[in-house]
C-alpha positions in Angstrom: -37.6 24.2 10.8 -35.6 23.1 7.7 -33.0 20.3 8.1 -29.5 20.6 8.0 -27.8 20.6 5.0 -25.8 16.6 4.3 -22.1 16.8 5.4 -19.7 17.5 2.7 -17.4 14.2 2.3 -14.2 16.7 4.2 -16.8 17.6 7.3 -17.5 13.7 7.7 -14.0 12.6 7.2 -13.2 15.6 10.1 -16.0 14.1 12.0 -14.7 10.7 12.1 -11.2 11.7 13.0 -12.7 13.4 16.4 -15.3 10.2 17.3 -12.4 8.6 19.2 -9.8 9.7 21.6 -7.0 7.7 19.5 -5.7 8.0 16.5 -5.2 3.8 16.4 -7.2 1.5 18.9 -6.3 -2.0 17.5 -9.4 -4.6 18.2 -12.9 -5.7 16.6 -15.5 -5.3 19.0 -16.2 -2.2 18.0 -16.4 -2.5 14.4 -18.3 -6.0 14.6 -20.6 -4.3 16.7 -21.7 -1.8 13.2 -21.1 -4.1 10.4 -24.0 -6.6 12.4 -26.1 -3.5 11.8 -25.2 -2.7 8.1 -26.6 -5.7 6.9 -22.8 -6.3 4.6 -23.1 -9.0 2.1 -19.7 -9.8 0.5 -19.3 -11.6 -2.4 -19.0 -15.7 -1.4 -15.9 -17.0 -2.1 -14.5 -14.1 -3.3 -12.7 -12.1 -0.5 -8.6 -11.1 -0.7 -7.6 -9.7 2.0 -3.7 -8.5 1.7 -1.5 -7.7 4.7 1.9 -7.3 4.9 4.8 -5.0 5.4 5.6 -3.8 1.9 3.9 -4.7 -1.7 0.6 -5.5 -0.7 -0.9 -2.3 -1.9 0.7 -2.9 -5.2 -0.4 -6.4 -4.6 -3.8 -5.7 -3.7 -3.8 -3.5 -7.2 -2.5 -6.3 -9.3 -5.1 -8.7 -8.2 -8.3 -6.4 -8.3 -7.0 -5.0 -12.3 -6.5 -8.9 -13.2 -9.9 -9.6 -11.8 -11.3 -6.9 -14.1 -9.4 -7.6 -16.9 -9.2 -11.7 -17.5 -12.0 -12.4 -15.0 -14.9 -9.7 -15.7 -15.9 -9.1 -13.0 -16.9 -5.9 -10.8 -14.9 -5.3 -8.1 -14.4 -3.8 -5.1 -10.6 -2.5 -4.0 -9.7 -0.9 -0.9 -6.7 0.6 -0.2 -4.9 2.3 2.6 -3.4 4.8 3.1 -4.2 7.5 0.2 -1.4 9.4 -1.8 -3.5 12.4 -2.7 -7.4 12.1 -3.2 -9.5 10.0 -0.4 -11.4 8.4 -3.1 -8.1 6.2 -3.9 -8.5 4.5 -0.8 -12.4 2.8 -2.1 -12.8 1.9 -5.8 -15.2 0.0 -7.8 -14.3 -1.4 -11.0 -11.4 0.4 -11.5 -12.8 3.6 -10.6 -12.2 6.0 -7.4 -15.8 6.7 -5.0 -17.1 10.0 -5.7 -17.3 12.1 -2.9 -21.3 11.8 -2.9 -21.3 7.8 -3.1 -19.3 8.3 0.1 -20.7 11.1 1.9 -24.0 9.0 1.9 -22.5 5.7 3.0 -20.5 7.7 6.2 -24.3 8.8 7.0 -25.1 5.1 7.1 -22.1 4.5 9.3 -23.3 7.2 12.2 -27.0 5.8 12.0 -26.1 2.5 12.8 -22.8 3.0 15.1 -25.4 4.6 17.9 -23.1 5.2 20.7 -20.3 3.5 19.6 -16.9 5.5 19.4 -15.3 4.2 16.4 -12.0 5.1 15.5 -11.5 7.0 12.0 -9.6 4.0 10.1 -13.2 2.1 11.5 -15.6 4.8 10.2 -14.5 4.9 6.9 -13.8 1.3 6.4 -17.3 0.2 7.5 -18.1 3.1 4.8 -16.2 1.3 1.9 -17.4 -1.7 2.9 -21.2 -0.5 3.0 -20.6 0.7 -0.2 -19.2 -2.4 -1.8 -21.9 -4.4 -0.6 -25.0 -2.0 -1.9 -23.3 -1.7 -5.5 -23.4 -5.4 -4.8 -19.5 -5.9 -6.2 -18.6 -9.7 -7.6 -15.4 -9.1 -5.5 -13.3 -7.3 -2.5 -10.0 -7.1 -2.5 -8.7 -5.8 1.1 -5.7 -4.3 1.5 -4.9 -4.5 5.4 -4.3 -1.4 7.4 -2.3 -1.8 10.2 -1.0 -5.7 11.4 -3.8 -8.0 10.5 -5.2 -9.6 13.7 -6.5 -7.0 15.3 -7.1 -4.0 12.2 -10.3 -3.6 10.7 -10.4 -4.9 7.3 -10.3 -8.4 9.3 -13.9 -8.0 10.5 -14.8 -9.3 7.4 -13.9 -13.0 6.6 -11.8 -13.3 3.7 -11.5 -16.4 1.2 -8.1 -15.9 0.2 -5.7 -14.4 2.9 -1.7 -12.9 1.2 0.5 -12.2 3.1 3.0 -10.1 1.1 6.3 -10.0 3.2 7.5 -9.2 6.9 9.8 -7.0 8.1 10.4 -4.4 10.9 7.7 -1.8 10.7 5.1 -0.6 13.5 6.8 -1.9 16.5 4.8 0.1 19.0 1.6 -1.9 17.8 3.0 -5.1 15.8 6.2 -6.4 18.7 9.9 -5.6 18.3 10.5 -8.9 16.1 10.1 -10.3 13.3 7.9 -13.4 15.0 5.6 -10.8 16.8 5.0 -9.0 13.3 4.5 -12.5 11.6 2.3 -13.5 13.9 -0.3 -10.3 13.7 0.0 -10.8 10.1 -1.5 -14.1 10.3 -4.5 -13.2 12.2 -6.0 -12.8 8.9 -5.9 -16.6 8.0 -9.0 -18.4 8.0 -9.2 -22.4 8.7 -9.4 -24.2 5.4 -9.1 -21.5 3.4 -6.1 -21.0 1.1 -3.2 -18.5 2.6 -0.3 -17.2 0.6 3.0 -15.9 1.3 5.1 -14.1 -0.9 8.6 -13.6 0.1 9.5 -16.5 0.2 9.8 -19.9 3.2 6.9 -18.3 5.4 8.2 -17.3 9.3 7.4 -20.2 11.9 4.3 -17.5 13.0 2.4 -17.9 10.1 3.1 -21.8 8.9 2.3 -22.7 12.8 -1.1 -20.8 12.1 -1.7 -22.1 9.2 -1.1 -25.6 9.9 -3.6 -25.0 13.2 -6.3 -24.1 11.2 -5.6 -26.4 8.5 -5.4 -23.3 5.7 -3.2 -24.4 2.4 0.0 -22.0 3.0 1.3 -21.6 -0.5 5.1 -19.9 -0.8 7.2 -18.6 -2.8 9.7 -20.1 -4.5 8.2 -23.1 -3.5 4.4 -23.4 -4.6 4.8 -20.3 -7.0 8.3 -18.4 -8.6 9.1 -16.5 -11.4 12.4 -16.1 -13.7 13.6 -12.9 -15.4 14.9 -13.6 -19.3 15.7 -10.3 -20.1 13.1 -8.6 -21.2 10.8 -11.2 -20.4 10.1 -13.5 -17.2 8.2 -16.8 -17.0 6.0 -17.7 -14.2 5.1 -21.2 -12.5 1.9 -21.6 -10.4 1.1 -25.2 -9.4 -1.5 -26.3 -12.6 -0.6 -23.1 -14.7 2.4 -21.9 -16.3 3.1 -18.6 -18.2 6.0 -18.1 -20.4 7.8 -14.9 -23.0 6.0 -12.3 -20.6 6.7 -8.6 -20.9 8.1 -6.7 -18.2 6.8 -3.5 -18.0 9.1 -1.7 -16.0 12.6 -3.6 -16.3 14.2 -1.2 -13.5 11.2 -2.0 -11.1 12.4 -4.4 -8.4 8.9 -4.7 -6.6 7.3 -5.5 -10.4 8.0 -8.7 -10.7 7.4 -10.2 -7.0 4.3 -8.9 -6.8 3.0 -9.6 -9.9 4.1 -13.4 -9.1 2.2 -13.3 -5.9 -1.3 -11.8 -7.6 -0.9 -14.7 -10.4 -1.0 -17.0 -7.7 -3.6 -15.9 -6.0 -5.7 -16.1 -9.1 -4.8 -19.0 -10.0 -6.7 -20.5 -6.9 -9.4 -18.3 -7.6 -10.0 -20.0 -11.6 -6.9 -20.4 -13.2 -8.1 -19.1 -16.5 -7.4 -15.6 -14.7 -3.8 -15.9 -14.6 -2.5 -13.0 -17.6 -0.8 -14.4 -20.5 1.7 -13.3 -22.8 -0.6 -11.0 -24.6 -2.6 -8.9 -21.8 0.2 -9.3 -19.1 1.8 -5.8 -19.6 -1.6 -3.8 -19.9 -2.2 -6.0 -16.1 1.2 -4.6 -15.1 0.5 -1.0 -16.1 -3.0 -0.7 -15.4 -2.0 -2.2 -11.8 0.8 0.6 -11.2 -0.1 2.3 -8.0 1.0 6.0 -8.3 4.1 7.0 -5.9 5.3 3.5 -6.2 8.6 4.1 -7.8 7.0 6.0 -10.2 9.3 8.2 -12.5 7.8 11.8 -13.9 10.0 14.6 -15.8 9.5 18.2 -14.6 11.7 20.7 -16.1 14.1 18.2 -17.9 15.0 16.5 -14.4 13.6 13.1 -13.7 12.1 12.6 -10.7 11.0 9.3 -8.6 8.3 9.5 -6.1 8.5 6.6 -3.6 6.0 5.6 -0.6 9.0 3.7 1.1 8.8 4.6 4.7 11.0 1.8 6.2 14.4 0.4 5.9 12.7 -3.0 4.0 11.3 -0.5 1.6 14.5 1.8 1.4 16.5 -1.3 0.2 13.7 -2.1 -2.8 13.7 1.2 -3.6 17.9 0.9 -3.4 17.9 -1.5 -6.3 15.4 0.2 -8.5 17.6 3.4 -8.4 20.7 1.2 -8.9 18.8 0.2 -12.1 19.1 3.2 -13.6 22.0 5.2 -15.4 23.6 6.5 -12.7 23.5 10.3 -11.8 23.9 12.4 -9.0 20.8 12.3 -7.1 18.7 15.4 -4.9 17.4 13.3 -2.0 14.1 14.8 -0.8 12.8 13.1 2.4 10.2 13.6 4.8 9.1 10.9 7.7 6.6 10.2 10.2 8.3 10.3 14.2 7.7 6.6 14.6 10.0 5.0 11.6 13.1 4.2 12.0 15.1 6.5 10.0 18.7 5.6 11.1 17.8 2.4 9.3 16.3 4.4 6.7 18.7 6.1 5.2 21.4 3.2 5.8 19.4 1.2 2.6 19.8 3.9 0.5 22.0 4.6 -2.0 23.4 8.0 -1.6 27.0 9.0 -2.7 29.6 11.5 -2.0 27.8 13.9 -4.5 24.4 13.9 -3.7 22.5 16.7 -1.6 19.5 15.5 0.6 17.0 17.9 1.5 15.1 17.4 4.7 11.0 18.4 5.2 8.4 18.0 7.5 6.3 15.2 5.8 2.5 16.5 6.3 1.4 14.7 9.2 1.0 15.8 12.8 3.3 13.8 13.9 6.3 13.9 11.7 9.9 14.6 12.3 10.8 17.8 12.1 13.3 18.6 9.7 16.3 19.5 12.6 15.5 15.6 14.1 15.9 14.0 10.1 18.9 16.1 10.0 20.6 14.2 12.8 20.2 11.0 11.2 21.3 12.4 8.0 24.2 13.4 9.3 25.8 10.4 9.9 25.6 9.5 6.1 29.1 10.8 5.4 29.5 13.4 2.3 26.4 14.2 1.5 25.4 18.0 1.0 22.6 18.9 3.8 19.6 21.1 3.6 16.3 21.9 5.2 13.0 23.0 4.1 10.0 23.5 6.3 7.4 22.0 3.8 7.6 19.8 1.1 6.6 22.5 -1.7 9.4 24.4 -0.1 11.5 21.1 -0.7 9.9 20.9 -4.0 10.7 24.2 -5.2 14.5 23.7 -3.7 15.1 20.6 -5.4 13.8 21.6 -8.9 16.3 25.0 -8.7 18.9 22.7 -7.7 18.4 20.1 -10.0 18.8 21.5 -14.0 19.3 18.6 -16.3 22.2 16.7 -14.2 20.4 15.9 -11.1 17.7 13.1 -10.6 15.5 14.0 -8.3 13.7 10.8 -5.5 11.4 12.4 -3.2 10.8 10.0 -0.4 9.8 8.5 3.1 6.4 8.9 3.5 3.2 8.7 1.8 2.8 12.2 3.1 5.7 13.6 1.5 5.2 11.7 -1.7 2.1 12.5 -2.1 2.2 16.3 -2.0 5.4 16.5 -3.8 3.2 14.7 -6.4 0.5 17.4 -6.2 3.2 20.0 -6.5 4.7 18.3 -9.8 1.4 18.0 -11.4 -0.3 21.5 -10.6 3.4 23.2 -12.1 3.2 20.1 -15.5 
């Protein structure tokens, strides 16, 4: 009798969504359970793992392109969530995992799981980190899921542990304060290794765990800063300093805090990885996640595509559009039912002639566009539409928009994400 044909990387992914009866199931049992059947070996000494509530994507980015570019090395970079293609989420050296490099390591996953019912976010972590560890990567940069403590990526020790920023985000898993956020972000410190937060004093949470398990807690403004000269900005690490660096994208306000953070972080990895003056801006573009304030022209209009998803976000994102000249602005936004979206839309910028258009972002759970309306509503001024997709609210926003309009499509990565797939397919 012949064998079944291999899964196609879409059947395992569907598989893996259905192993569990939730969606999130915070914990490590079950996924220390596999990896002590995978046999993982991670690089020694060179393990970032990035949490936070905004930036450490970006941050995550910054740090694996440096690595590549000043250090040499191979590495491993795992993101999450994806914008538009899976293979985002697991790279190595730069490059996104084919579909059959995964498809074979999700095999090795179900071997060794047996009986145990991992969650999806648990299948196909275990399945980047299989893969890292076969190609046998010189280092893994982690970007955190969900919290810290309790999420996935912190089955595996890291080295370095950043902590980007905290803010309100999660509260049904991470506490309704800023200390219960701050304190599931720093479940991924490790005694005596170095820990780094980047927005600043870090909250109580995090310095008391640091200080219990004697982990260097490097700030901000204090053990790291930077300075904006115009065109330029200078950075201070504690041994290194960095002068006359380019800024690559002077309306960026996320650009130049994360990129401090990442410099510091390599410089307690081997300070000769920190960029200088003459490879800084090819670091800065080459570490550009896409839908991160990123600015595309379709049909003479510019448009932004933006991840933000929270009112922390929504203020960043507030004071990159203030930036730029100003013009009347076509709001597209789409959001998952568990953000806060009065919050939301109080951080952003809109004005009396604006029009907001309100989607279903593509997620199961998502507001619908009558339930975004409501909150919408009480922005004063603002013209008022809805759109049952976001190719609908795509196609509405480039009629509407001619040459006059700018057009920001945000509040999720799944509205970002296909408006982005819609702008390309039509470029």
């Amino acid at each position: 009798m012949a064998s079944a044909a291999p899964r196609r990387l879409d059947e395992w992914l569907r598989h893996a969504a259905r192993l569990h009866p939730s969606e999130i199931d915070l914990g490590l049992e079950r996924i220390a359970e596999v990896i002590g059947k995978l046999d993982l070996k991670p690089p020694p000494g060179r393990v970032v793992t990035v949490a936070g509530t905004n930036g450490k994507g970006s941050t995550a980015a910054l740090i694996d392109v440096a690595l590549r570019l000043r250090g040499g090395l191979r590495t491993a970079l795992y993101l999450s969530p994806y914008l538009q293609d899976f293979g985002e989420r697991v790279q190595i050296g730069g490059v996104h995992a084919d579909a059959e490099s995964l498809s074979r390591e999700f095999e090795r996953v179900e071997a060794a799981r047996g009986d145990v019912r991992l969650t999806e976010f648990e299948f196909v972590t275990l399945a980047a980190f299989s893969l890292f560890s076969r190609e046998r990567c010189d280092a893994w940069v982690l970007e955190v899921g969900l919290g810290g403590r309790l999420d996935a990526v912190n089955a595996i020790d890291p080295d370095v542990s950043v902590i980007t920023r905290i803010a309100m985000d999660h509260q049904d898993w991470l506490g309704d304060t800023l200390d219960s956020v701050a304190a599931e972000k720093a479940g991924i410190l490790r005694a005596g290794r170095p820990a780094f937060y980047g927005a600043g004093v870090a909250p109580a949470p995090i310095a008391a765990r640091a200080a219990e398990l004697e982990a260097p807690l490097y700030q901000a403004g204090i053990d790291f800063d930077f300075e904006r000269q115009g065109k330029c900005w200078d950075w201070r690490g504690r041994t290194v300093r960095r002068e006359g660096l380019a800024v690559a994208d002077p309306v960026n306000a996320a650009e130049l805090p994360n990129a401090s953070l990442a410099f510091a972080v390599l410089e307690t990895l081997n300070a000769d990885w920190v960029p200088e003056a003459g490879d800084c801006p090819a670091i800065l573009r080459a570490g550009r996640l896409p839908g991160r304030f990123e600015r595309l022209e379709f049909a003479g209009a510019e448009w932004v595509l933006d991840v933000a998803h929270n009112p922390d976000a929504g203020a960043c994102l507030a004071r990159s559009l203030n930036a730029l000249p100003p013009r009347p602005t076509i709001w597209v936004l789409g959001m998952h039912g568990d953000k806060d979206v009065a919050g939301f839309m109080r951080a952003l910028p809109l004005k009396a002639e604006d029009q907001v258009i309100v989607t279903r972002a593509e997620w199961p759970k998502a507001f619908s566009p009558d339930e975004l309306a409501q909150a919408v509503a009480a922005r004063p001024n603002a013209k008022l539409m809805r759109c049952d997709s976001v190719a609908e609210a795509c196609e509405q926003a480039a009629e509407l928009a001619g040459t006059r309009y700018r057009v920001v499509v945000t509040g999720s990565f799944n509205t970002a994400g296909p408006a982005r797939t819609w702008l390309l397919e039509r470029s």
